[in-house]
N, C-alpha and C positions, 0 to 999 in steps of 0.2 A: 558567412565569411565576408571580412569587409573586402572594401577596393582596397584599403591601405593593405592589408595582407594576401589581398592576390597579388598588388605588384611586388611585394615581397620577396613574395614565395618563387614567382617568377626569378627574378634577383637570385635569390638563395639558389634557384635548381642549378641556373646558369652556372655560378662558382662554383658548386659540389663535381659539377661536369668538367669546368678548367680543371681545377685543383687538383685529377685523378694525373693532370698529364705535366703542371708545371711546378712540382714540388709540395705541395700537401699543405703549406702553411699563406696564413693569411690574415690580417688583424685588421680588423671593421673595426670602423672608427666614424664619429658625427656627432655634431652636437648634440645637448641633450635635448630630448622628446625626439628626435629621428628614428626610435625606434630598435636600440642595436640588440638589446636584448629580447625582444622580439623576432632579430633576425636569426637569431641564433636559436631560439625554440625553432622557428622553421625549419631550418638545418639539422635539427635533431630528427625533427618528423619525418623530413625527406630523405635524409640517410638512408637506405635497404641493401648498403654492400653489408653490413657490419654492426656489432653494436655499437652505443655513443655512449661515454662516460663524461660526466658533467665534475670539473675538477675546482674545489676551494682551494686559496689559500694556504688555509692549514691542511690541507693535503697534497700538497706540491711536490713531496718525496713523493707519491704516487707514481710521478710519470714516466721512470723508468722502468717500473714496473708494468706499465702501461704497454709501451713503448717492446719491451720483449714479448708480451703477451701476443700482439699485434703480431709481429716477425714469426711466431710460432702455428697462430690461429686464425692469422688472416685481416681483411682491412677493421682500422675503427675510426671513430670520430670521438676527437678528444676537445671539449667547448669548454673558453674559460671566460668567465663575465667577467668587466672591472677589472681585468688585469693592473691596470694603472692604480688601482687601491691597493694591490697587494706591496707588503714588505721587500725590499731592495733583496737579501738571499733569495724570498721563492722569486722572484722576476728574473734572477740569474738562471735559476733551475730550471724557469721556462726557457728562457732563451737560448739552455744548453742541448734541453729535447726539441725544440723549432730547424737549430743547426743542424742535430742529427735526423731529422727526419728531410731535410732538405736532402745534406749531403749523402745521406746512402741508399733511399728511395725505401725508407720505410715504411710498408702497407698502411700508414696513419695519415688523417686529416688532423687538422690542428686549427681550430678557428677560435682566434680570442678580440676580446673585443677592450679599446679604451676610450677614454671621453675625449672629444676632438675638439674641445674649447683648450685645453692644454698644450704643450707638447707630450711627443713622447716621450715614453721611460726610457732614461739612458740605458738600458737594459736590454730594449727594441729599437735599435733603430736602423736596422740593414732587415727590415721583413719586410716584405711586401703588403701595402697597404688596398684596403678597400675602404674609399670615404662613402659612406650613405647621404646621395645626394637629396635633392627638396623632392617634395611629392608633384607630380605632373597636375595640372588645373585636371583634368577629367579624373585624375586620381584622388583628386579632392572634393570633387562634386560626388562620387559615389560614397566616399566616406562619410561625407555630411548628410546623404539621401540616407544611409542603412544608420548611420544615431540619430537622426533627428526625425527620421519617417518624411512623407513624403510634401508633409505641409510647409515648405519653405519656398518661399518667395525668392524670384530669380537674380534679381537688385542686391535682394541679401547673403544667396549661398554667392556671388561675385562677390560682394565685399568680404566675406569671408573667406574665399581663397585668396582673396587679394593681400589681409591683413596679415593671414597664419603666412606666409612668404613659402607656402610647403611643407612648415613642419606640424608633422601627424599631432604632438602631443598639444600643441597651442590652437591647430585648428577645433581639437575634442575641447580644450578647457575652452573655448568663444561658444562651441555649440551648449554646452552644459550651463553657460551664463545667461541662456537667450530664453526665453519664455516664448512659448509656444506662439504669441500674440508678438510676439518681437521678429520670430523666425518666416512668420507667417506676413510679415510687413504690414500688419495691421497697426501695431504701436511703433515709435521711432524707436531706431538702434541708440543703445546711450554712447556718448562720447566723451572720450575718444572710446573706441570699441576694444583696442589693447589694451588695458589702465595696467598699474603696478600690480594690482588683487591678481589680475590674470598673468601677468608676466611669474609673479612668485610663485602661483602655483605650478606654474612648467619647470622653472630651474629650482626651485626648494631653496636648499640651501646651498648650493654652489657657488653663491659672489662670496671672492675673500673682502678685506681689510682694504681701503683706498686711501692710506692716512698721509698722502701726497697729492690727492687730488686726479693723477693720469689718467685713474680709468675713468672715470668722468668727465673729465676734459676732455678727454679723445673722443668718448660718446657723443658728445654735445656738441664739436667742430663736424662731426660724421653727420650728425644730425640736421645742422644748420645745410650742410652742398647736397644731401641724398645720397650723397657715395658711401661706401663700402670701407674707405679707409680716410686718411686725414691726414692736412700736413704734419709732418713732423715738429718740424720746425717753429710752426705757427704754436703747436701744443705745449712744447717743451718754455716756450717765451711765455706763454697765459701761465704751465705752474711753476716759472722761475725755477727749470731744474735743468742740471748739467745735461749738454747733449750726449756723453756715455754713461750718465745714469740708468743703474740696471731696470730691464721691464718687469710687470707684472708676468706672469705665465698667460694669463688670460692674451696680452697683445701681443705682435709681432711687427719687425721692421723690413722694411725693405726698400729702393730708390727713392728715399728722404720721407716718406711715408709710414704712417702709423697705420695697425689694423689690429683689429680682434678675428682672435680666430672660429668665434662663433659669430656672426650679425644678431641671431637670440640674444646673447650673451650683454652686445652693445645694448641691444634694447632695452634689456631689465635691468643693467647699470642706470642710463638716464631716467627710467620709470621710477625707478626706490630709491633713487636719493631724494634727502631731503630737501622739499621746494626752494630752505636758502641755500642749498649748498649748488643746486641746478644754478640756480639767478647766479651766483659768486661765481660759476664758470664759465656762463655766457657772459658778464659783462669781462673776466678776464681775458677771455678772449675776443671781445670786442677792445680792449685798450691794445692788446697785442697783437693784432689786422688792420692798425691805425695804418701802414702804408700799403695795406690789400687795397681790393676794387672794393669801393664803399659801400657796394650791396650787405658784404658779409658782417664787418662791422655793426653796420644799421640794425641786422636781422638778430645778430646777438644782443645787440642794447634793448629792441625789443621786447626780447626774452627774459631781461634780466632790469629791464623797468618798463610796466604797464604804461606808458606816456602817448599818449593819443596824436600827442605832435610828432611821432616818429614816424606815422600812419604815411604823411604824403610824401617824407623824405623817402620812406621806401617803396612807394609804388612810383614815383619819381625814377628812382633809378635802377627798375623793374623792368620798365616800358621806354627807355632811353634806346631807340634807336641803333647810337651809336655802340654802346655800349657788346662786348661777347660773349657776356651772362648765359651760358644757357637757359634752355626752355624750367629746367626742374629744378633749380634755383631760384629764376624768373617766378616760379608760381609759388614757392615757399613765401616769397618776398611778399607777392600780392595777397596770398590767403591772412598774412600775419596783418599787413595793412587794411583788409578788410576787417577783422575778427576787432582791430583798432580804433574803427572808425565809426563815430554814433550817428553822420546822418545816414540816414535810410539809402536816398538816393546816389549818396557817392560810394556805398557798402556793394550797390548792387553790380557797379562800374567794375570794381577793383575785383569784384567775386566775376563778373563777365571775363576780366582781360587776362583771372588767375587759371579759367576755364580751357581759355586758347595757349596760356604756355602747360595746362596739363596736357592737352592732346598734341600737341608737339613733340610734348618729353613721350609720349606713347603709354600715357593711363587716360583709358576711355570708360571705363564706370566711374572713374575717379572726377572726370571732366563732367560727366552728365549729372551728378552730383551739387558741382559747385554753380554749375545752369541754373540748378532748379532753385538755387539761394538765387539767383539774380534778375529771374522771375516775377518776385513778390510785386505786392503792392505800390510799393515804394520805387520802384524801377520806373523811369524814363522810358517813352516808346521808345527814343534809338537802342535804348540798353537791350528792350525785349524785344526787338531787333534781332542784333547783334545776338540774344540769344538762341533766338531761331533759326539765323543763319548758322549758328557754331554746333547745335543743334542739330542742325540737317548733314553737316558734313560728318558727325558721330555718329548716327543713321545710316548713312550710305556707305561708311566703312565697318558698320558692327552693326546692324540692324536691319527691318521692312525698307525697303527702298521705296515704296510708296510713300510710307510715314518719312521718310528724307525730304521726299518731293513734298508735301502739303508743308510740312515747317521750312522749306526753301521759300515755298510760292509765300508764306504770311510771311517770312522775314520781307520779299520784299515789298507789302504791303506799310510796311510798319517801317522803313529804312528811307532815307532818301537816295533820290538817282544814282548817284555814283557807287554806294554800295549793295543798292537796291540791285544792280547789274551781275553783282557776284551771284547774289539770291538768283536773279532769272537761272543763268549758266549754269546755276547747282540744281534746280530742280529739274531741267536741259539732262543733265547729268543722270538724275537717280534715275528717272522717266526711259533714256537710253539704256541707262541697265538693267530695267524693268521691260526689254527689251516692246516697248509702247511709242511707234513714233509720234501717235496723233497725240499724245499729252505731250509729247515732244517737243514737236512742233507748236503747241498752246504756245507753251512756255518763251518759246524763241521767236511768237508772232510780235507785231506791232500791236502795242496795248495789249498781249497776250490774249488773244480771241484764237478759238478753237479753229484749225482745218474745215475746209467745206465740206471732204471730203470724209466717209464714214473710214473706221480703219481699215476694213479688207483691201477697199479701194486704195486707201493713201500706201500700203504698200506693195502693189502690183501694176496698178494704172498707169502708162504713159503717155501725157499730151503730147499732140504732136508739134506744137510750137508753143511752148509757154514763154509769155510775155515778158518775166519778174520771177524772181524767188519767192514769190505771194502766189504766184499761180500753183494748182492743184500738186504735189507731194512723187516723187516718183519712189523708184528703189535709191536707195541709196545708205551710207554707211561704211567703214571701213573696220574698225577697231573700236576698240573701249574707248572711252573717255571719261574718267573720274572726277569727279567734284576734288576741287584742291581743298586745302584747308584754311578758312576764311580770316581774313586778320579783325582784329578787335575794333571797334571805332576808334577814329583819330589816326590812322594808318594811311599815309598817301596812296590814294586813287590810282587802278590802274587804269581808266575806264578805255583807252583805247584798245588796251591788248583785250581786254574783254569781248568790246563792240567786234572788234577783228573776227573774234572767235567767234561772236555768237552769230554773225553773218556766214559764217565760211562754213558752221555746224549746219547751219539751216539749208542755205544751199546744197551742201552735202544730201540732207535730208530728202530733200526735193528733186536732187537728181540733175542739179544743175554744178554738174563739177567745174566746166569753162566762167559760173559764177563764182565757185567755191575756191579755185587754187589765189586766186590776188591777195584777199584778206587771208585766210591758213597760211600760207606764207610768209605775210607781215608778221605773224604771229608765231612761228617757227623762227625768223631770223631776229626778232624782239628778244625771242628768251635765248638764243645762243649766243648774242652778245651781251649776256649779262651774266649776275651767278646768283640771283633768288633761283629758289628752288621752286616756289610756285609758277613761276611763270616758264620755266624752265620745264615743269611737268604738263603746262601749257603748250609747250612748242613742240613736247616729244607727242602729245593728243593727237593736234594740229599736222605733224610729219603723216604720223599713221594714217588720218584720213586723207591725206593727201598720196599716199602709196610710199613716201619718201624714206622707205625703212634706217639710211642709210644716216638721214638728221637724227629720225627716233633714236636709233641706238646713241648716235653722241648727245642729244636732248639728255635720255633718260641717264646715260651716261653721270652726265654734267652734277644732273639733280641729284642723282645718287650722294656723288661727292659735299657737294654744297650740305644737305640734312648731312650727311656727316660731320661736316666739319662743323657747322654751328650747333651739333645735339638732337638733330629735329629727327626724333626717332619715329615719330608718325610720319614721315613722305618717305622714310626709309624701304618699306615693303613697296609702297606705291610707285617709286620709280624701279624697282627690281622689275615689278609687273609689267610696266611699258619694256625695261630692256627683254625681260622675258619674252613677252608678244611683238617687238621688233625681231627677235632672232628666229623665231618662228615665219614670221611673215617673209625673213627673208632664207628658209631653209639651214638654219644653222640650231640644229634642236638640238645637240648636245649642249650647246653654248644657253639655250633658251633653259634646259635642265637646271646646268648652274647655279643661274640666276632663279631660275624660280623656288628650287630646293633653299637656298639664301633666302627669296623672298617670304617663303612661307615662313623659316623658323623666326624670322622680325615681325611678321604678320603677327603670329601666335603668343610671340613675347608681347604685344603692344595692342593685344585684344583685338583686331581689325581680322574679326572671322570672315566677312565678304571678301576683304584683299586675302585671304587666307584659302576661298573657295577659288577665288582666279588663277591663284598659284597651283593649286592642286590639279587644275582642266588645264595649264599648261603641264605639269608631272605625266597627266596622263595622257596630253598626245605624244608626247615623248618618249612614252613608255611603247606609246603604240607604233611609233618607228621602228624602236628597238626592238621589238618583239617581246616584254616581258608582260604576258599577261597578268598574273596574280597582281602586278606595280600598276598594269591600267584599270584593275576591278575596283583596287584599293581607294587609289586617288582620285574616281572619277566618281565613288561613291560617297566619298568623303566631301567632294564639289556640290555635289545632289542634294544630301542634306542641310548643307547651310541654304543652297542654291533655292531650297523646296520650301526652307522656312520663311525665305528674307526675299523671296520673289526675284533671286537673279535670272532672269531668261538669259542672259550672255552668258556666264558661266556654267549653265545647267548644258544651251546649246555643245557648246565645244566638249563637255565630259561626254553627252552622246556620242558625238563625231569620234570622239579618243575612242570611245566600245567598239563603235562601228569599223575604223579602222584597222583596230586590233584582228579583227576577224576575217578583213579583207585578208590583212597579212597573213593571219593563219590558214589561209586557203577555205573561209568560208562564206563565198560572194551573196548566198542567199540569205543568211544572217544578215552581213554586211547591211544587205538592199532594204531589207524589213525595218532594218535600226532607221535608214536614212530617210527611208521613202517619206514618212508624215514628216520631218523637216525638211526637207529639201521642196516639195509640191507643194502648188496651193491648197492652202482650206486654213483651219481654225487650231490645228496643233504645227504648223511651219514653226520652223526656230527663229532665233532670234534675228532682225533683220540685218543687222553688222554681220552676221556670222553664217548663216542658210549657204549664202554663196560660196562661202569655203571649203563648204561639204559637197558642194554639186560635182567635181572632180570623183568623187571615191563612192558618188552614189549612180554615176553614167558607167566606171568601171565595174563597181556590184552588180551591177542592172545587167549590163551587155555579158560577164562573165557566168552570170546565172541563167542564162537564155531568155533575158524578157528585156532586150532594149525598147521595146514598143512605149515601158515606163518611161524613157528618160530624156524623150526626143523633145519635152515642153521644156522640161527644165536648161536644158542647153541653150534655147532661146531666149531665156533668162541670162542664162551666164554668160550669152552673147554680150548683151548689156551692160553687162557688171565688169568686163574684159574690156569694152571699152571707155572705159572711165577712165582708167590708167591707175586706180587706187590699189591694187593688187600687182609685182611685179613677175608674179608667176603665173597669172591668168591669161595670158597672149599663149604662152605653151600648152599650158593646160588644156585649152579651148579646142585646139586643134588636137590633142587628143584625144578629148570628148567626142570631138566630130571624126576622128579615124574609126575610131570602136565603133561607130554608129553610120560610117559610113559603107556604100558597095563595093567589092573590091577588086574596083578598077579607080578608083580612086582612095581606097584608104591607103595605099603603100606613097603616096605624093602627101598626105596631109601629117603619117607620120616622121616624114620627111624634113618635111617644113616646121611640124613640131620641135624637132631635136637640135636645125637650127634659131630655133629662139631661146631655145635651154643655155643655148650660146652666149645669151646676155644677159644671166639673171647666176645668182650663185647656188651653189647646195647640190650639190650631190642624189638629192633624195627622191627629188622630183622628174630628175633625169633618169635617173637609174628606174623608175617605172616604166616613164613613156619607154625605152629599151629594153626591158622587159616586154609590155602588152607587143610589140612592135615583133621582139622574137619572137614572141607564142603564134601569133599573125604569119608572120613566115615561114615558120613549122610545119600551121597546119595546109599551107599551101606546101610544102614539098621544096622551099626552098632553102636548103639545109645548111649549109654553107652560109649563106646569107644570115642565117638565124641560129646559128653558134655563134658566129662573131658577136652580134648584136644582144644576147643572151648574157656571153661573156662580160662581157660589158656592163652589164644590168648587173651580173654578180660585184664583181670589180667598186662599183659603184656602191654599194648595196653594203660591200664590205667596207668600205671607206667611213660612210656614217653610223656604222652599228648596228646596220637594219638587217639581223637574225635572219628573221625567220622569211623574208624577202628578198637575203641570197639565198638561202634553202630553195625557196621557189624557184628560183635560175638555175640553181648548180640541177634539181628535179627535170625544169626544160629542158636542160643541157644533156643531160642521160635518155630522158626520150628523144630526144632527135640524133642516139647514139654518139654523143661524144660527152668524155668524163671533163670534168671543168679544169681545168690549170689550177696547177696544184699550187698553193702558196707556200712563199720561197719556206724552208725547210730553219726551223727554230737551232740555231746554235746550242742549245740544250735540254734535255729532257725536261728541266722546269719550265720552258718557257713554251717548251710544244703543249706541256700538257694545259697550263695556264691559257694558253689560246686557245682550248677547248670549254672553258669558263663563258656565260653572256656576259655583257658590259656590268649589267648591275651582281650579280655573283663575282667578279673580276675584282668590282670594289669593293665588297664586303668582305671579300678574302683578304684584300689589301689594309684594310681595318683593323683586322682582327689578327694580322701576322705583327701589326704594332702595337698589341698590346690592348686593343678593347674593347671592351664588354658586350656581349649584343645591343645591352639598352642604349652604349655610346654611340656605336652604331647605327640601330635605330634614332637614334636624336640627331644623329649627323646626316643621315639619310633621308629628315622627312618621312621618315616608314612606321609599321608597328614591330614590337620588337617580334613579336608573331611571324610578320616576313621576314627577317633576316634570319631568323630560326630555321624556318623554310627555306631562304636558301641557302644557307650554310650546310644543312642537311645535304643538299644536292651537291653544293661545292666537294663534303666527304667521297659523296657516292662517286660523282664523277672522274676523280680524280684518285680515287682507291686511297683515301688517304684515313688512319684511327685516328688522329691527336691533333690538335690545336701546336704542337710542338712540331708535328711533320708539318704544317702548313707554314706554319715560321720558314723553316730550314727552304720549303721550298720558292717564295717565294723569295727569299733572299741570293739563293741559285740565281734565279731568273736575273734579281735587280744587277749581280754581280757581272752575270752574263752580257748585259745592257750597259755596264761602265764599260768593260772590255770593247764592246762592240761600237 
C-alpha cells in the first residue's frame, strides 16, 4: 500500500463517515493525476454499510432503479467516474437522483467525480463539492520511497517533491523517467527535470485548440512573476483581444486577473507549445509591459531573444535597491541573466545574488542548488564567500547546525571585514543552537581564539571579579538567537549593529550582563527605528537576551510585517518564532500558540525544518499548560527528531521541559523530576545553556513534591544567578518560590508571600496561579483551612483564566480535600454553551472547525496536528458531549454562538 493511498484512504473514510449525516451526495473533483478515480476505488472498498454499484453513462436510466432498491433494502454507494464526459440527458438524470437523495434522506451515497481543470457541468452546480487537494511533502517522500525503493538520494527525492507541486500522477511519471543512477545522485538530474515528454504523459490528451494564443499567453505572464494567476490586462493587450472576449474553459477570471484552474494544466500549455509560438508570447508580452516595472519586460525579451546583452540589463534591475521586486521575481531575473552570461566569473555572482532572493522567496533546496553553480572554478573569493555565508544561513534553518557553523567560520575567512562580521555572528548563531558556548565564544573572541576555559568549566564557573568580557565565561544566555539571512555582496554594511551585537552576545555569554545591556540595546533601538527586517530580527534576538520581552514582541512584531510586505517569505517563520518565544517568556502561551502554530505552517511551506523544530517545542509547552497530552507527545516528538538530526540542543531542551511539565500538570511530580533532573544539574547531559534555567522552576517543584528536595537545593543556587541578571522577568518570583518549597516552615509562608507580590509586576496568569496553588497545598497541610481555600481558589480562577486543565483540576482536587467544593462558575445561558465548556481548549477548536464545514485533514492543516489527532479528539468531542452526527455538532455550536450574540 503506497503513502499516496494511505492518505487516500484516510480522505475517503473521513467523507464516507460525513456523508452518513449531511446528505449522501458529493462530487470530487481535481486536476488531472490527483488521483480521483483512485479515490473512488477507495470508497468502494471501504463502503461495509451496503453494496456499491459503479454506474456508466449508458446506464444512467439505472438510477432510479437504484435509488428504490436502496429505500427497500437498505444503504448503497452509487460511484460515477468522469461524470463531466457523460452526455447533457444522463448529467440531468444524475442530477435528478443527487436532489432526491439529498431531499428525502435516501439510504444512498452518491460519489461522482469531474475534472477540475474545467468547470462544472451546468447540470452540477448546487452539489457539494470535494476538491482533491496536493499531496503533503511526507506524503510524497513515501510514495517515492515504495516506487522507487530505497536508493534515492535526499537532494533528489527534495527536488522531486519540490517539482511534482503534489501531484501523485507527475511525481510517478519523474520517478519512472530517473534511472536508478540519476535517483541514486550519482549521475546529474537532466534539465529541466519537468520537460514537455513528462508533462504530456500526465494530462494525455486534455489541452484543447489555442488558436488565439490566451492559454499561452497567460501561461507565459504566470510563468514570468511565479504566481498562480496573471494580469488580465497585461494578457488580453500581448494577444490584442477584446476585454469581454469569451475564455477558454481551461482559465478563469476574477479581480482583473487571469488563472487556470489547474497550475498542471498552465504547465503543460507553456511545455508543448511550440518553441516559436513560446518566444512570439514572451516578446508580446514584453511590448505589452512596455509601462510595467522593467524587470518583466526584460525577462520576457529574454525569453523570446537569446541576446547576452539583456544579461546585465536584468540582473541590474534584479538587485536595484530601490526597486519592490519581490524576492521570486528577483531570482527569475538573476537565474535567466546568469544562464545569459558567458564569463565564468560574473555567472557565478549573478547565480550567488539569484541564491539569496531564492531563500528569501522561501525555496531552500532550490537556493542550495544555485550555491553550488556559484562555487566553481571560476568564482571570485568574495563570490565563494558570499557563498558560504548564504550557505550557512540554509544550514541553520534546514540542516546540521555544526555544518552551518564551519561554512559561517570559512565565509568569514574568504570575505572581507565588514561582511566577514555577518559570518562571525552566524556561526555565533549555529554554535548557540548547538547549544556549545565554548565554540561560541571562538567565534565572538578577538581574532577568534578558543576560551581558556574547557566547556564544563565555561558553563558553570564564576569568577569572582572578571576584569573584561575576555575574562573566563560564566552562565549566561537568555533565548534563541538565529543567524539572519545574509545579503549578497555589494549590500551596505551594517557593521555597527553587528559589532553591537556580537559585544552584547558575548558578554551575555560570559555573564557579564552590566557589560552586555549598553550595546544589546543599541541594537534593539537600531532596528526598531527602522523597517529591514533583518536588523529588526536583530533587535527582537538582542530584547530577548536582554529580558526585554516587551521590545521582542514589537521587534518581532515589526519583522513580521516588513518580510510581508516585501515577499521575504524566509524571515517569515523566523520572526513568528521570536514573537512565539517573546510571549512565552512573558506568560501569554495562548498568544505564543498562535504565533507558533502560524509559524510552523510557513516554516514547512518554506523548508526551514529547524525553524519548524522550534515551533513545535514552543506547540509543546503550550500544550503542556493546557493540559493536552496526546498535543504535547506529538509536538515535542516531532521537535526531537529534526532536533536529533540537525543537532539542535535549544529546541531538543524546551520539548523535554514541554514532557516534563506536562506531567507535573498531570499530578506526576516523580516523572516530572526524572525528565528534568539530568538537564537541570551538573554533568555531561545538562540542556541547553539559554534554556536549563528555565526549567529549574518545574524541577525544584517535582523534586520537593515528590519527597526528595535534597535534589534541588544546588540547582537553586544556580537560579539564584540567573534571577539576578534581570534576563528573565519571571525569575525574581519564581526564585522565591523555589526557595518556599525548600524552605522550613517558619519561614516558607513569608517567602510565599513575598513571591506573590512580585507576580505583581510581571504578567500571565500562569505562573501566579502555581506559586497560589503550591502556597494552598502548604496551608492545607498545615491546618490552615481558610487561609488555603482562599488561596486555592485563586489558583483555580487563575488556572481557568489561561486554559490550564488539568491545573485547575488540581485546585478544584485541593479544594475538596480541605472540605470545601470550589465556586461554581457562573452558570452557561444555554445548554449549548454549558456543554461546550466542558470541551479542552484544543477539542473546543476542532469542534469549532468542523461545525464550519471542515474536513479532519483541514483541520489538521490548520491546527499544525496529524489528522490522527483531531480524529482523536473529535472521537472525544462525540463522547463527551453525547453527540451521533457532525449535524448535531453544527446545530450545537451555533446554539452556543447565537447565545453569545444575545449575550
Amino acid at each position: 500500500m503506497t503513502g499516496h493511498t494511505t492518505a487516500r484512504q484516510r480522505l475517503t473514510a473521513e467523507l464516507l463517515d460525513a456523508l452518513r449525516t449531511d446528505g449522501g451526495v458529493r462530487v470530487v473533483t481535481g486536476e488531472p493525476g490527483c488521483g480521483r478515480s483512485t479515490f473512488l476505488d477507495h470508497a468502494a472498498r471501504l463502503f461495509r454499510a451496503g453494496p456499491v454499484r459503479h454506474v456508466r453513462a449508458d446506464r444512467a436510466h439505472e438510477l432510479d432503479d437504484a435509488l428504490r432498491t436502496a429505500t427497500a433494502s437498505g444503504p448503497l454507494l452509487l460511484c460515477v467516474d468522469d461524470a463531466d464526459l457523460w452526455d447533457a440527458p444522463s448529467r440531468a438524470a444524475l442530477a435528478r437522483a443527487a436532489a432526491r437523495i439529498r431531499a428525502t434522506g435516501v439510504r444512498t451515497t452518491l460519489l461522482l467525480t469531474v475534472a477540475g481543470h474545467r468547470p462544472l457541468p451546468p447540470e452540477l452546480p448546487d452539489l457539494p463539492v470535494l476538491r482533491l487537494g496536493p499531496l503533503t511533502p511526507a506524503e510524497a517522500a513515501l510514495l517515492i520511497r515504495e516506487r522507487a525503493g530505497g536508493a534515492v538520494a535526499p537532494a533528489v527525492r527534495e527536488e522531486l517533491i519540490s517539482e511534482a507541486e503534489g501531484n501523485p500522477a507527475l511525481l510517478l511519471a519523474l520517478v519512472r523517467r530517473l534511472s536508478p543512477a540519476r535517483l541514486s545522485g550519482r549521475r546529474a538530474l537532466p534539465r529541466p527535470l519537468v520537460d514537455g515528454e513528462v508533462l504530456a504523459d500526465v494530462v494525455g490528451d486534455r489541452l484543447p485548440d489555442d488558436p488565439g494564443g490566451l492559454l499561452l499567453t497567460t501561461a507565459a505572464a504566470a510563468r514570468a512573476t511565479g504566481e498562480e494567476d496573471a494580469d488580465a490586462d497585461l494578457v488580453l493587450r500581448a494577444c490584442r483581444a477584446a476585454t469581454d472576449a469569451p475564455l477558454p474553459d481551461l482559465l478563469t477570471r476574477g479581480e482583473g486577473r487571469l488563472r487556470f484552474r489547474s497550475a498542471l494544466m498552465a504547465r503543460a500549455v507553456h511545455a508543448l507549445a511550440a518553441p516559436e509560438h513560446r518566444r512570439a508570447a514572451h516578446l508580446a508580452l514584453a511590448q505589452a509591459a512596455r509601462e510595467a516595472e522593467d524587470i518583466l519586460p526584460l525577462l520576457h525579451r529574454s525569453w523570446a531573444v537569446a541576446d547576452p546583452a539583456l544579461a546585465a540589463s536584468l540582473a541590474s534591475a534584479a538587485t536595484d535597491p530601490a526597486s519592490t521586486t519581490p524576492p521570486a521575481l528577483r531570482r527569475t531575473a538573476l537565474v535567466r541573466a546568469a544562464e545569459l552570461t558567458p564569463d565564468g566569473a560574473e555567472r557565478a555572482r549573478r547565480h550567488l545574488a539569484a541564491a539569496e532572493q531564492t531563500l528569501l522567496a522561501g525555496g531552500v533546496a532550490d537556493a542550495l542548488r544555485l550555491l553550488d553553480q556559484a562555487r566553481g572554478p571560476a568564482a571570485p573569493t568574495p563570490v565563494r564567500g558570499g557563498a558560504e555565508l548564504l550557505r550557512g544561513a540554509v544550514l541553520l534553518a534546514d540542516g546540521p547546525v555544526e555544518d552551518a557553523r564551519e561554512s559561517f567560520l570559512l565565509a568569514a575567512d574568504l570575505l572581507p571585514p565588514p561582511a566577514a562580521a555577518r559570518a562571525i555572528l552566524g556561526a555565533a548563531d549555529a554554535a548557540w543552537s548547538a547549544g556549545d558556548p565554548a565554540s561560541c565564544l571562538s567565534a565572538l573572541a578577538p581574532a577568534r581564539t578558543p576560551p581558556t576555559l574547557p566547556l564544563a568549566e565555561a558553563c558553570v564557573r564564576v569568577p569572582q571579579e572578571p576584569a573584561s568580557p575576555d575574562d573566563h565565561p560564566r552562565r549566561g544566555g537568555a533565548a534563541r538567537v538565529g543567524a539572519t539571512a545574509p545579503r549578497a555582496e555589494g549590500v551596505a554594511p551594517v557593521a555597527d549593529v553587528f559589532r553591537d551585537h556580537r559585544d552584547g552576545m558575548r558578554a551575555v555569554l560570559l555573564g557579564r550582563f552590566d557589560l552586555a545591556a549598553a550595546p544589546l540595546r543599541r541594537v534593539v533601538e537600531n532596528g526598531l527605528h527602522g523597517t529591514d527586517p533583518d536588523r529588526l530580527l536583530r533587535s527582537a534576538a538582542a530584547a530577548l537576551m536582554l529580558g526585554d520581552v516587551t521590545s521582542a514582541r514589537r521587534a518581532g512584531a515589526r519583522a513580521l510585517a516588513a518580510a510581508r510586505t516585501s515577499g521575504s517569505a524566509a524571515l517569515e517563520p523566523r520572526a513568528l518564532e521570536y514573537l512565539a518565544y517573546a510571549e512565552l517568556r512573558a506568560g501569554r502561551h495562548q498568544l505564543a500558540r498562535t504565533h507558533a502554530e502560524e509559524g510552523l505552517r510557513t516554516a514547512e511551506r518554506t523548508g526551514q525544518r529547524n525553524t519548524a523544530a522550534h515551533h513545535h517545542a514552543v506547540l509543546a509547552l503550550a500544550a503542556s499548560i493546557e493540559g493536552e497530552a496526546d498535543l504535547v507527545t506529538e509536538h515535542a516528538e516531532a521537535a526531537l527528531r529534526t532536533a536529533r538530526r540537525h543537532g539542535l540542543a535549544q529546541a531538543a531542551t524546551l520539548a523535554h521541559w514541554a514532557a516534563a511539565r506536562a506531567d507535573l500538570g498531570a499530578g506526576r511530580p516523580r516523572e516530572a523530576a526524572q525528565r528534568l533532573g539530568p538537564l537541570v544539574r551538573p554533568g555531561a547531559r545538562r540542556g541547553h545553556f539559554a534554556v536549563w534555567m528555565l526549567a529549574v522552576p518545574c524541577f525544584v517543584e517535582a523534586a520537593a513534591s515528590a519527597g526528595r528536595p535534597q535534589l534541588a537545593a544546588a540547582v537553586v543556587e544556580d537560579f539564584t544567578l540567573w534571577a539576578a541578571c534581570g534576563a528573565d522577568p519571571q525569575a525574581a518570583s519564581q526564585l522565591l518560590r523555589c526557595r518556599a518549597l525548600l524552605a522550613a516552615p517558619d519561614t516558607a509562608d513569608e517567602l510565599y508571600l513575598r513571591a506573590l507580590d512580585q507576580h505583581d509586576d510581571t504578567a500571565g496568569d500562569f505562573e501566579r496561579a502555581r506559586t497560589e496553588l503550591l502556597y494552598g497545598k502548604w496551608l492545607r497541610r498545615r491546618r490552615r483551612l481558610r487561609e488555603a481555600r482562599s488561596r486555592l481558589e485563586e489558583a483555580r480562577l487563575g488556572f481557568e483564566r489561561c486554559g490550564a486543565r488539568l491545573w485547575a483540576q488540581q485546585a478544584a482536587a485541593e479544594l475538596r480535600a480541605g472540605g470545601a467544593a470550589p465556586t461554581a462558575a457562573p452558570a452557561a445561558s444555554s445548554s449549548g454553551a454549558g456543554d461546550l465548556a466542558r470541551l479542552t481548549p484544543q477539542q473546543l477548536r476542532i469542534a469549532r472547525y468542523v461545525a464550519e464545514g471542515a474536513t479532519n485533514r483541514e483541520v489538521a492543516l490548520s491546527l499544525s496536528v496529524s489528522t490522527r489527532t483531531v480524529d482523536y479528539h473529535l472521537r472525544n468531542v462525540f463522547a463527551t458531549l453525547g453527540l451521533r452526527s457532525r449535524v448535531e455538532l453544527v446545530r450545537l455550536v451555533e446554539q452556543e454562538e447565537k447565545t453569545g450574540a444575545r449575550l
